[in-house]
C-alpha positions in Angstrom: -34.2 -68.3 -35.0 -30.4 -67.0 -35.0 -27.9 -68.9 -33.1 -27.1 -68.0 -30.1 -23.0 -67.8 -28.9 -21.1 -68.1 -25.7 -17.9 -69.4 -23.8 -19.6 -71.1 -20.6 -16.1 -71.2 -18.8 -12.4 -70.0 -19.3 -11.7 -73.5 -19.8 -13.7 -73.7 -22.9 -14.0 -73.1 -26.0 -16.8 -70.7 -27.9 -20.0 -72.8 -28.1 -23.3 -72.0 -30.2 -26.5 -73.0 -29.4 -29.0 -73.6 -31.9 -32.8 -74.8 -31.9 -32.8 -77.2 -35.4 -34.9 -79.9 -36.4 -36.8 -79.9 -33.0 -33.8 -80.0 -31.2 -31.3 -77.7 -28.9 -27.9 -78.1 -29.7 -24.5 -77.2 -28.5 -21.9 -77.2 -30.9 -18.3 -76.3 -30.8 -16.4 -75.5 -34.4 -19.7 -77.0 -36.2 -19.0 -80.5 -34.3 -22.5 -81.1 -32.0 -21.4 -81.8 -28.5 -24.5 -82.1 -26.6 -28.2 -82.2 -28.2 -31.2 -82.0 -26.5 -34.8 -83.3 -28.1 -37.3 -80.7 -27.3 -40.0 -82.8 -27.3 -38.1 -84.9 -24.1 -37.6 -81.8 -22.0 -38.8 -82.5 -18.6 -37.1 -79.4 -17.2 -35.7 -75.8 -17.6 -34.0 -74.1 -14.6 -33.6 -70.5 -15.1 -31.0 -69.5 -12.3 -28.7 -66.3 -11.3 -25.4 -66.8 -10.7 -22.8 -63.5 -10.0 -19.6 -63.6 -11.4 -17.2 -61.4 -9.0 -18.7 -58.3 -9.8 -20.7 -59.3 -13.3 -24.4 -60.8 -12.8 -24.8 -63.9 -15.0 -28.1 -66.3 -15.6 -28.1 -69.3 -16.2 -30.8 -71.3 -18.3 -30.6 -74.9 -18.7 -32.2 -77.4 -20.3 -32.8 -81.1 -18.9 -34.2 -84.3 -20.3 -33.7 -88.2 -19.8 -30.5 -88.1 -22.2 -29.0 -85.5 -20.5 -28.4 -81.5 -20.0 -27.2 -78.5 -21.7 -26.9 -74.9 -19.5 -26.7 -71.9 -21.6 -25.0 -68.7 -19.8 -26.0 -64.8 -20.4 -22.5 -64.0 -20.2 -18.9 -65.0 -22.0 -15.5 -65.3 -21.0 -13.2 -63.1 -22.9 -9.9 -64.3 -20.7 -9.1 -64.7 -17.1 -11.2 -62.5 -14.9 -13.5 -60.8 -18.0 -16.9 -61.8 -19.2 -18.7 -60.1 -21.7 -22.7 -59.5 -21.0 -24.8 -61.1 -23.7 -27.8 -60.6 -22.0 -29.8 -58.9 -25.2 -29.0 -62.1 -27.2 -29.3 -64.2 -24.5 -32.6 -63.0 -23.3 -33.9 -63.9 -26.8 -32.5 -66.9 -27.5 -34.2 -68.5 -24.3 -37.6 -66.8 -24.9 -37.7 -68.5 -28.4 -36.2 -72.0 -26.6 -38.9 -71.9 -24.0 -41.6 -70.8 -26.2 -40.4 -74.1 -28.5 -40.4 -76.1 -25.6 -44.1 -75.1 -24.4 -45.7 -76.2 -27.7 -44.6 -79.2 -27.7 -47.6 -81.7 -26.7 -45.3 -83.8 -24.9 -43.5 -81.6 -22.3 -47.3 -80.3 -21.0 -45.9 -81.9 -17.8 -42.4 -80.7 -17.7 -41.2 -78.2 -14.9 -40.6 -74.6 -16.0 -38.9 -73.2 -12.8 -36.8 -69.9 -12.2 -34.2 -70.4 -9.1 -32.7 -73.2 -7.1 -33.6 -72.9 -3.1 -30.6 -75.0 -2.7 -28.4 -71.7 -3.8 -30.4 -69.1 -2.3 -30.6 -70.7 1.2 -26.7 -71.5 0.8 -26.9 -67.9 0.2 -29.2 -66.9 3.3 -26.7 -69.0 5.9 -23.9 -67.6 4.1 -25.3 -63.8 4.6 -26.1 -64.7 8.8 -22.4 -65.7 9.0 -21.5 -62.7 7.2 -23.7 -60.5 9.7 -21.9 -62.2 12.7 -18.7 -61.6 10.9 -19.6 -57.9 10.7 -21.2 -57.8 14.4 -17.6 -59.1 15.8 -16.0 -56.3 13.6 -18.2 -54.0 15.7 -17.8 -55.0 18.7 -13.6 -55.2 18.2 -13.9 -51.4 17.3 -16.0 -51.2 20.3 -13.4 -52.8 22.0 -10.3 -51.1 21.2 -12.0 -47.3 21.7 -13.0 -48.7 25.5 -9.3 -49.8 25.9 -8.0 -46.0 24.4 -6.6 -47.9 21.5 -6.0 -44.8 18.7 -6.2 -44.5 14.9 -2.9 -47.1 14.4 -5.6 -49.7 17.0 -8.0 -49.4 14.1 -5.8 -50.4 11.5 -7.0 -53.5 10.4 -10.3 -52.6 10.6 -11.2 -51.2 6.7 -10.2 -54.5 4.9 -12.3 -57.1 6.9 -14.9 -54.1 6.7 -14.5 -54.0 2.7 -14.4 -57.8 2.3 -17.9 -58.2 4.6 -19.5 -55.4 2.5 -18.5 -56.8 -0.9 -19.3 -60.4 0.3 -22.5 -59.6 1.7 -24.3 -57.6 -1.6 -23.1 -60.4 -3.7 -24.8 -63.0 -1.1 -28.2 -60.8 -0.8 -28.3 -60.5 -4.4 -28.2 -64.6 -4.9 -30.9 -65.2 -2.0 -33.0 -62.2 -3.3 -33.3 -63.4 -7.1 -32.7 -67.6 -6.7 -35.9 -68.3 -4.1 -37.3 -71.0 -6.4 -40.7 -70.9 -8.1 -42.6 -71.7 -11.4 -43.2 -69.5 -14.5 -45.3 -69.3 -17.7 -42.7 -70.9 -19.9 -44.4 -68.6 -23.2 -43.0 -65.3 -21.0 -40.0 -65.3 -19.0 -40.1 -63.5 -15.9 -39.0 -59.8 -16.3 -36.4 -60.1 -13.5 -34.4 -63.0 -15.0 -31.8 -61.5 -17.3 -33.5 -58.0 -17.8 -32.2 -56.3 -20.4 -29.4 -52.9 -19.5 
């Protein structure tokens, strides 16, 4: 299986993730910093999480002696990602295929979102719907008053902010409602390929 590359945060450096010798490991400059036993796996969360404007997922990897998340995307500088979803896509098919035949994790937990997120997300998405019902009702407002065009000024930005704020928000509730999948075939909706 090829190694798989990516820079989880701006902070770090390139890491590559490899499945040897029963094992996932994250390595930075051939050092190991983190290595997971396959065979101990009692849990793999595969999550969305939007960058700005750029959809990552997440898949990570738990176990008593600890946890390694792997993301579809990697940071080129500040504010730029690059999508490695075809790579990544592969990489956790063969991880979770690995992980499945192993007698011991028959019991572990193969789940794809995190309901803490996507109800964060729904309250988040309410108060964003009041936010836009108050804009409303001030442009409502101000055209019962005769305010003209200058009243309405301030009106687009708030508008724009909502908007962006909101698709971002309906896309993290829509595709992070937790639930369980066939570890030997990941869900078609979690990192789809462009």
């Amino acid at each position: 299986m090829d190694d798989y590359r990516a820079r989880r945060t701006l902070f770090e450096t390139e890491s590559t993730f490899t499945i040897e010798n029963g094992a996932l490991v994250r390595s930075i400059g051939g050092v190991v910093r983190d290595r997971v036993v396959l065979a101990d796996v009692t849990k793999v969360a595969l999550t969305y999480q939007p960058l700005t404007l750029v959809n990552r997922w997440v898949c990570s990897v738990a176990s008593p002696s600890g946890r390694i998340w792997i993301p579809s995307s990697s940071f080129t500088g500040p504010g730029q990602t690059e999508d490695r979803r075809a790579g990544f896509r592969a990489f956790v098919t063969a991880l979770t295929g690995e992980i499945a035949a192993e007698p011991s994790t028959a019991h572990a937990e193969f789940v794809q979102g995190n309901n803490w997120s996507a109800y964060s997300a729904l309250a988040m998405l309410i108060c964003l719907v009041v936010i836009a019902l108050l804009l409303v009702l001030g442009v409502i407002g101000g055209m019962l008053d005769g305010a003209g065009v200058a009243g309405f000024s301030w009106i687009p930005l708030p508008a724009m902010v909502t908007f962006m704020a909101s698709v971002m928000v309906w896309r993290v509730w829509r595709k992070n409602r937790r639930h369980t999948y066939d570890p030997r075939a990941l869900p078609a909706d979690f990192a789809p390929p462009r």
